[in-house]
C-alpha positions as CSV (number, residue, x, y, z in Angstrom):
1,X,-50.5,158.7,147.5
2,X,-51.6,160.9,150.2
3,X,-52.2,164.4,148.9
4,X,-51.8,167.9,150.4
5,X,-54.9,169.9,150.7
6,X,-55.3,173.8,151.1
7,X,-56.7,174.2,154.4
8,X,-55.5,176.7,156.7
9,X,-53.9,175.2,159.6
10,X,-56.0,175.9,163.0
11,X,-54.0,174.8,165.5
12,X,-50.1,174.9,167.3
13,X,-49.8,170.7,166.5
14,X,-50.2,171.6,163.3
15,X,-48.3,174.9,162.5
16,X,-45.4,173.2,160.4
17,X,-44.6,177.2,159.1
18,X,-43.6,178.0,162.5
19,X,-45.5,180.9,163.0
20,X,-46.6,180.7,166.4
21,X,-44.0,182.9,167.6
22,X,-44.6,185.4,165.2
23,X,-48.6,185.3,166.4
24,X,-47.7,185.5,169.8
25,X,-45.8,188.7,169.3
26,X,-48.7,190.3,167.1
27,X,-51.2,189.4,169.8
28,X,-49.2,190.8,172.6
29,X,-49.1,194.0,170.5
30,X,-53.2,194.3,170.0
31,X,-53.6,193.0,173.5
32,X,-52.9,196.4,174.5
33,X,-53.9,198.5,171.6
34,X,-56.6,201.2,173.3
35,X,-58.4,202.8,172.2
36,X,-60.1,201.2,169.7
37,X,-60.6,200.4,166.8
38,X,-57.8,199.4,165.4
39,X,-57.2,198.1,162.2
40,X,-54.5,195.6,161.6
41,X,-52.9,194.4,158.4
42,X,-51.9,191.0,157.9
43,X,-49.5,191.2,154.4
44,X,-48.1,188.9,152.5
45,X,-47.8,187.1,148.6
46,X,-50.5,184.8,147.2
47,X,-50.0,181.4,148.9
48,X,-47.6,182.6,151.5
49,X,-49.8,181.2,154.6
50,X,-52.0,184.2,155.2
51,X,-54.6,182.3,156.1
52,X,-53.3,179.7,158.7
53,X,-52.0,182.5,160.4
54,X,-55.5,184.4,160.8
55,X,-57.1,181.0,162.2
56,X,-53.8,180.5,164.4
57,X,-54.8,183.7,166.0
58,X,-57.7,183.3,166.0
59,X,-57.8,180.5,168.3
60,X,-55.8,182.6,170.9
61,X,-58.0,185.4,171.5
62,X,-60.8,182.9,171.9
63,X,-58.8,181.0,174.1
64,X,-58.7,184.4,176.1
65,X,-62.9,184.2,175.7
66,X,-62.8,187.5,173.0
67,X,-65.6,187.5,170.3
68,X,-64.4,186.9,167.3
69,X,-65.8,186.9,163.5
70,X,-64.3,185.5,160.4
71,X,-65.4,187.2,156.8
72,X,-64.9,186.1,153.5
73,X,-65.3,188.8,151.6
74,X,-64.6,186.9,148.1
75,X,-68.0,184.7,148.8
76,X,-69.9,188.2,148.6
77,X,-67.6,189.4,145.6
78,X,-70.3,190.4,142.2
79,X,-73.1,189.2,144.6
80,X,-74.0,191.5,147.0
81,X,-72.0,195.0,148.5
82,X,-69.3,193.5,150.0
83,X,-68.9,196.1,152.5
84,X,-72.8,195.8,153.6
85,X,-72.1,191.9,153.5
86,X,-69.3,192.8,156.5
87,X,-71.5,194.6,158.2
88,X,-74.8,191.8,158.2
89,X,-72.0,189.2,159.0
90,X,-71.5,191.2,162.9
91,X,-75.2,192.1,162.8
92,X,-75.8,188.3,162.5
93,X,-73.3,186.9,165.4
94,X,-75.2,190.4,167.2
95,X,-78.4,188.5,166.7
96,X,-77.9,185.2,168.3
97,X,-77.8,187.7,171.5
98,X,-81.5,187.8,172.9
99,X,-81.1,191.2,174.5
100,X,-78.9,192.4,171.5
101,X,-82.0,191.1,169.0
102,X,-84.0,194.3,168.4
103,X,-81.2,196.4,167.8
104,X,-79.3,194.1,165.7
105,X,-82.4,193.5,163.0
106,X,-82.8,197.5,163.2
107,X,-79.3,198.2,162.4
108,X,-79.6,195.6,160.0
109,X,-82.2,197.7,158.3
110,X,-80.3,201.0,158.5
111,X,-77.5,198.7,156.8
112,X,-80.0,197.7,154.1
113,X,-80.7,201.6,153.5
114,X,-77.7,202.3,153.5
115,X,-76.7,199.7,150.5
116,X,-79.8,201.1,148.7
117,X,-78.5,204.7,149.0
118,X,-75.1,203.2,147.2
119,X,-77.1,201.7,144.5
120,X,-77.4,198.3,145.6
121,X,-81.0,198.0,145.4
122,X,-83.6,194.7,146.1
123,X,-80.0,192.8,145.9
124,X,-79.3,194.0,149.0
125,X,-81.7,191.5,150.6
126,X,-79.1,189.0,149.7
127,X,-76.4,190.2,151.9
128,X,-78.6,190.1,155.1
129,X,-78.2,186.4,156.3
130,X,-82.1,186.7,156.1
131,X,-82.8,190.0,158.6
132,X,-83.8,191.7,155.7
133,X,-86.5,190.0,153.7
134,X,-86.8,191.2,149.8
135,X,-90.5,192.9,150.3
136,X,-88.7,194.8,153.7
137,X,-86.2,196.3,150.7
138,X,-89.3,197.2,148.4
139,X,-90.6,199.0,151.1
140,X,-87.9,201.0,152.1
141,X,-87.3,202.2,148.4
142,X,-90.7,203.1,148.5
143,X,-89.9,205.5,151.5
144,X,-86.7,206.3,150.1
145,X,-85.9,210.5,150.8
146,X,-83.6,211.9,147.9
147,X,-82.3,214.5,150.7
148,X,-78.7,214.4,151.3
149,X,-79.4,215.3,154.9
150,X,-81.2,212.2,155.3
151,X,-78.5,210.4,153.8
152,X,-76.3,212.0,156.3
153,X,-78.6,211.1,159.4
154,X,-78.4,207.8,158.7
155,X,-75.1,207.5,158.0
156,X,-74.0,209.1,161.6
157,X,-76.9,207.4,163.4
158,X,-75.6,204.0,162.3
159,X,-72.1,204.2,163.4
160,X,-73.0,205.5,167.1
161,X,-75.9,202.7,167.0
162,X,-73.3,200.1,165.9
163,X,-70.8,201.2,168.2
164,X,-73.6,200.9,171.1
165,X,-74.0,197.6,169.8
166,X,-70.8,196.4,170.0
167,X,-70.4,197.5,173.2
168,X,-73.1,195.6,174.2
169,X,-71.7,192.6,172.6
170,X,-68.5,192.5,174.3
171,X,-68.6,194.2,177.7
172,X,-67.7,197.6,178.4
173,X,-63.9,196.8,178.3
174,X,-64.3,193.9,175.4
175,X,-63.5,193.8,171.8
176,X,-64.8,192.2,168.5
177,X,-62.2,191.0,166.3
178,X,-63.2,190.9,163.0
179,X,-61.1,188.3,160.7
180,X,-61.6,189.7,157.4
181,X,-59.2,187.1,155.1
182,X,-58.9,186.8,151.6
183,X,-59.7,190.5,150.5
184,X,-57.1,190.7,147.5
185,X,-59.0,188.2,145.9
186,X,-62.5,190.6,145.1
187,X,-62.6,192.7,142.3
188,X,-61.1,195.9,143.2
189,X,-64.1,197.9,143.2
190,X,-65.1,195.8,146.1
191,X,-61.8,195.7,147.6
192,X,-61.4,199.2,148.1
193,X,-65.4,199.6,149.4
194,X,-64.8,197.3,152.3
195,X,-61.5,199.6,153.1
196,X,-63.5,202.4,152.9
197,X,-66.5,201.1,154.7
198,X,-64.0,200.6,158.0
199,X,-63.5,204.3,158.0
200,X,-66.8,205.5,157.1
201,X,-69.1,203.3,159.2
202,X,-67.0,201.7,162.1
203,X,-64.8,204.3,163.2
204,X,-66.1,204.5,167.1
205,X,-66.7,200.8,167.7
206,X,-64.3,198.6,170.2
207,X,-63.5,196.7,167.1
208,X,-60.0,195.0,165.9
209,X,-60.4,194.4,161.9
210,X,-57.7,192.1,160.5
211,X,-57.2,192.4,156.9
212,X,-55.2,189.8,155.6
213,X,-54.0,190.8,151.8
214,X,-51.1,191.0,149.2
215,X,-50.2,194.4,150.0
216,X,-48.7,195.2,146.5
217,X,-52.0,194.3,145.0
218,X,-54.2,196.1,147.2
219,X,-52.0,199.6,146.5
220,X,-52.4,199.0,142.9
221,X,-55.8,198.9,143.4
222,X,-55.8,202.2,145.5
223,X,-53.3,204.2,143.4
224,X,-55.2,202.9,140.0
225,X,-58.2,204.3,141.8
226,X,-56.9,207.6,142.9
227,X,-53.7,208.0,140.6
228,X,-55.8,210.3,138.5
229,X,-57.4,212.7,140.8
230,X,-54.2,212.9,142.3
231,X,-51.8,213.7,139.5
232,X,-49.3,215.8,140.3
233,X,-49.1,214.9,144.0
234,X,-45.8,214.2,145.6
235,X,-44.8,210.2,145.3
236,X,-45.8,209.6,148.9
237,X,-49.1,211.3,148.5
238,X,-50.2,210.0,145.1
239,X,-49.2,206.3,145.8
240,X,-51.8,203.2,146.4
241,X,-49.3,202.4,149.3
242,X,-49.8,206.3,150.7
243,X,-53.8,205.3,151.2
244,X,-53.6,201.6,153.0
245,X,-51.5,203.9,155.6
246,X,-54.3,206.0,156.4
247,X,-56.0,202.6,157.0
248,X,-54.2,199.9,158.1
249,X,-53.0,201.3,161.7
250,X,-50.4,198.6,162.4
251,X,-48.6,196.6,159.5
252,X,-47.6,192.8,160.1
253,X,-45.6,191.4,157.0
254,X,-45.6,187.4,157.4
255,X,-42.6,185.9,157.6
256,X,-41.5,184.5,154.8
257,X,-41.3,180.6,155.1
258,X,-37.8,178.6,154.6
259,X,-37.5,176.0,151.7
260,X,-36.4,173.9,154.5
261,X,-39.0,174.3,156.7
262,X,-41.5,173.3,153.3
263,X,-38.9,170.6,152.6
264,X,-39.6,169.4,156.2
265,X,-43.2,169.5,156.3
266,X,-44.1,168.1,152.8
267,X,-41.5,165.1,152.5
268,X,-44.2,163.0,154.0
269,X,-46.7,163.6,151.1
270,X,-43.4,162.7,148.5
271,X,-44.2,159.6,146.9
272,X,-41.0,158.7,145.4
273,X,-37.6,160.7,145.7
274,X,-38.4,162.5,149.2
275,X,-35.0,161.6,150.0
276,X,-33.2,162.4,146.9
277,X,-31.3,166.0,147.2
278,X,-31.5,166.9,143.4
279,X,-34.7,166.8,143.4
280,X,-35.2,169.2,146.3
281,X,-32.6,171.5,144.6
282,X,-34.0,171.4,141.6
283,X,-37.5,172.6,143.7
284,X,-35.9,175.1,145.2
285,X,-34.1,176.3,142.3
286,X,-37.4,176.1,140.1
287,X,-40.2,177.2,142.1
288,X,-39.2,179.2,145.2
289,X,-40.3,178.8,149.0
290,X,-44.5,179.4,148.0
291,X,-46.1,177.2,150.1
292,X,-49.1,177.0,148.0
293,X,-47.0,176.4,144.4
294,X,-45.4,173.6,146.4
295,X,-48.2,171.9,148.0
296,X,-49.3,171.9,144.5
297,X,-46.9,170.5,142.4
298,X,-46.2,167.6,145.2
299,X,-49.9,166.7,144.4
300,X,-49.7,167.2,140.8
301,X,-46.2,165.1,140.4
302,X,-47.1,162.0,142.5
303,X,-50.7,162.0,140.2
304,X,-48.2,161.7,137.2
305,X,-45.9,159.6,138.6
306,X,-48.7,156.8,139.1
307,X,-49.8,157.9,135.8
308,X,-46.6,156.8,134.6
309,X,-46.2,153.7,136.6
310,X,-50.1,152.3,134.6
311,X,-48.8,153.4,131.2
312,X,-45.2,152.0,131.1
313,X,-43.0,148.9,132.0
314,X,-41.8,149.4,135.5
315,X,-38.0,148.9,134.4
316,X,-38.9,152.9,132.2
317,X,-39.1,154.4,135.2
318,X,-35.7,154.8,136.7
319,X,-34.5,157.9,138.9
320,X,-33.5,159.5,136.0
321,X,-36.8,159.6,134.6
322,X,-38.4,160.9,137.8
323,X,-35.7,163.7,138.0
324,X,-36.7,164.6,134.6
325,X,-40.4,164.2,134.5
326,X,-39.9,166.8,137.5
327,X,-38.4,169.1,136.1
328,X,-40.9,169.2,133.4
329,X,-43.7,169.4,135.5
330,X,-41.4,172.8,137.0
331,X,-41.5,174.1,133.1
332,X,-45.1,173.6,132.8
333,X,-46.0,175.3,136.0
334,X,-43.9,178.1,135.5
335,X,-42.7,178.5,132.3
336,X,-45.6,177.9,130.0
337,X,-44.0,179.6,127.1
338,X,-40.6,176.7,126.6
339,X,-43.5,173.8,127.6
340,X,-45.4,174.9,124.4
341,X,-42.3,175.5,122.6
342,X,-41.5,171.8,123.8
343,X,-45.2,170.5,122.8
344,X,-44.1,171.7,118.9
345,X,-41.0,170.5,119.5
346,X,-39.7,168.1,121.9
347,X,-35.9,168.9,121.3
348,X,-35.7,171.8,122.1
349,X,-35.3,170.7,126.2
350,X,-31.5,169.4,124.5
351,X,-31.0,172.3,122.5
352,X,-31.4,174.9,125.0
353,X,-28.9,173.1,127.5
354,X,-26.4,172.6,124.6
355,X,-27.2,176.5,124.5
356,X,-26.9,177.5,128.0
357,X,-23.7,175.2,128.8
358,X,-22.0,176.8,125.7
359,X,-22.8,180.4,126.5
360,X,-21.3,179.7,130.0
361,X,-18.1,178.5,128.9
362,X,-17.8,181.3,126.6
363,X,-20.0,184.1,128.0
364,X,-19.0,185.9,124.8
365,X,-21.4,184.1,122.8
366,X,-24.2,185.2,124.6
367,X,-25.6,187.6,122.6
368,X,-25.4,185.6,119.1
369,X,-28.6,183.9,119.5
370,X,-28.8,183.2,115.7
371,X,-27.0,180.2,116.5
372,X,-30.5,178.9,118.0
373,X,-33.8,178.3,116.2
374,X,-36.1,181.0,115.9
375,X,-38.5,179.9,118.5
376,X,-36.1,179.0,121.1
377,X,-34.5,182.7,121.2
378,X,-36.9,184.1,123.3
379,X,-35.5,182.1,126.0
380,X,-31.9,182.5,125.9
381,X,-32.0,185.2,128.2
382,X,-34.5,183.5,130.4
383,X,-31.7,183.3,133.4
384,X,-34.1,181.0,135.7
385,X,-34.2,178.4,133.3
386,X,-30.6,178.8,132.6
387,X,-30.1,177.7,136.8
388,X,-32.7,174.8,136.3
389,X,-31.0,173.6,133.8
390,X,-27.0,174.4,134.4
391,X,-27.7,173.8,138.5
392,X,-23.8,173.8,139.4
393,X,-24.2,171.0,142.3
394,X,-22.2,167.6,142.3
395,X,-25.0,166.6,140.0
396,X,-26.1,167.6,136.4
397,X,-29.2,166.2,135.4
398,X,-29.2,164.8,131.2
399,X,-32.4,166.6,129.1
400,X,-34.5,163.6,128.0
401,X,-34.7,162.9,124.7
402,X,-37.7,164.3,122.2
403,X,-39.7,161.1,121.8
404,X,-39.9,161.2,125.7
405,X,-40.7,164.3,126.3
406,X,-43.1,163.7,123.9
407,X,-44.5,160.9,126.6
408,X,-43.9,162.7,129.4
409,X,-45.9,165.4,128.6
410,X,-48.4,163.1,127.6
411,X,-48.5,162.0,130.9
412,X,-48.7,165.1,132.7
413,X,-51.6,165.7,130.2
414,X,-53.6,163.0,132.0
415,X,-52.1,164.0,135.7
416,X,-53.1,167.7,135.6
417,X,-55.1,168.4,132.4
418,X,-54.3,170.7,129.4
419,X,-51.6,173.3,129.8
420,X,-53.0,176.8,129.4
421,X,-52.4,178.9,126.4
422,X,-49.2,181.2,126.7
């Protein structure tokens, strides 16, 4: 059993999503972006692949020798100012430049202000890679002005020192790419702060930020942030979507990645039943083209098939029983309400086929539901397990009976731990 791991994927060799041509065409596109900054968004769902895409990238601007930085804003999330960790993270890769030294550990320091003016305090120290040592913070909120003008000084000084400074860094016709990955998952106070921070601090540098994000969850952020101060706004205005415009400058949505293409690249890692079609429908059918949800369940499904193959006599565990312990490792991913129902009682897996074949032959009967116990009526109307469990192929596959269900989720107990509540 060889499992899958989540690591993005760094090089071509290994791009089995087929987005190289995709990342050529986006870095053709920034190539020539001038002048700069410019702020790119990289958009797409929770496991989609964000993240090998970024490093793919990556390694083609430094294959054309262009500095580049990679931030994970998460690792910052609750810890320090994210925003003010972005900013140490440059000032550090800054530092490593003799002649760049100096001015790197003083704009370090304005940064350091800076978070104290936003009400960081001595936990700024934290976010400083070690430029900043805990007694320098004391001292500065010991000399700390209450003037907003001050504020304001330091907050223009910084950006046309940092823009200096980049300059420095990467030639007079060079850019900084700035890989900032992973922002949807912070809290979305800090989410928004590093969006702001882009505007506010690093509008003038030769800087290319790349944010890569679920887009819908970052606009729910912004609108739940600024719905209220903007009531009454038109739609376009008022929206979370309206605000990551103003920000993101050009808008990349990642392709979205065939079930073929995942068929194709994770049928090595397949245990048992790689090669068996109904099982590969009843994938598709169950838990979508995620590359992340797949990757996944392949782990979590060859774990419980070698659980099965230590707890019971080899002549149990026929296709059949793979097929179906499959499928139930489907319900308990994705439909954590029926597995629970299942856990109380195991026939209800028969009961809602005998349900969902009936209603189909006689689509009248669809809306009696009294004909079903109480706590199966929820999930009469549930149409995707209706499809993975009337799938209309050559092949039907038979509901297991109660007392092994019972077993089988016994077994995916030990494979992948406790189910979570509903």
């Amino acid at each position: 059993m060889r499992p899958l791991t989540d690591n993005p994927v760094t090089t071509a060799q290994d791009d089995s999503f087929h987005f190289g041509p995709y990342v050529d065409v986006l870095h053709a596109a920034v190539e020539q972006a001038a002048p700069l900054p410019l702020t790119v968004g990289v958009f797409g769902s929770w496991g989609a692949g964000k993240s090998s895409f970024l490093r793919l990238w990556e390694r083609r601007f430094e294959a054309g020798q262009t500095r580049t930085i990679w931030f994970n804003p998460w690792k910052y999330d609750r810890k320090v100012e994210v925003w003010a960790a972005l900013l140490h993270t440059i000032l550090a890769e800054m530092e490593q430049v003799p002649t760049l030294r100096d001015k790197a550990v003083r704009l370090a320091k304005a940064a350091t202000w800076l978070s104290i003016r936003a009400g960081l305090g001595t936990a700024a120290a934290l976010g400083t890679g070690g430029a900043i040592k805990r007694e320098d913070v004391d001292d500065l909120l010991k000399g700390l002005s209450e003037g907003d003008a001050e504020q304001y000084r330091q907050v223009n000084h910084f950006e046309t020192d940092f823009a200096d400074a980049v300059r420095e860094f990467v030639g007079e016709d060079g850019r900084l790419v700035v890989f900032v990955d992973d922002l949807d998952r912070c809290t979305p106070e800090s989410a928004m702060t590093v969006l702001e921070s882009l505007k506010l601090f690093l509008a003038h540098s030769q800087c290319v930020f790349v944010l890569a994000m679920d887009v819908d969850v970052l606009a729910a952020i912004a609108t739940n942030k600024f719905g209220e101060s903007l009531k009454g706004a038109p739609a376009e205005v008022a929206s979370g979507m309206a605000y990551l415009d103003k920000i993101v400058q050009l808008p990349f949505f990642l392709p979205d990645v065939g079930f073929g293409t995942l068929r194709e690249a994770f049928t090595p890692y397949v245990s048992e039943l790689a090669d068996d079609p109904l099982f590969w429908e009843l994938l598709q059918r169950g838990l979508g083209a995620n590359p992340r949800r797949l990757k996944r369940y392949v782990n979590v499904f060859n774990m419980a098939l070698a659980v099965s193959r230590a707890q019971l006599p080899a002549g149990r565990i026929d296709r059949e029983y793979r097929l179906q312990l499959a499928v139930l490792l489907i319900i308990r991913t994705l439909h954590r309400g029926f597995f629970h129902a299942l856990s109380v009682d195991p026939e209800s897996w028969q009961t809602l086929v005998r349900w969902f074949e009936q209603v189909q032959i006689n689509p009248l009967t669809r809306q009696n539901t009294l004909q079903l116990p109480e706590h199966l009526r929820d999930f009469a109307s549930d149409s995707v397990l209706e499809r993975l469990f009337t799938h209309s192929g050559g092949e039907r596959l038979r509901p297991p009976a109660g007392p092994v269900v019972q077993e089988m989720i016994s077994t995916l107990r030990s494979a992948a731990g406790p189910a979570d509540p509903q």
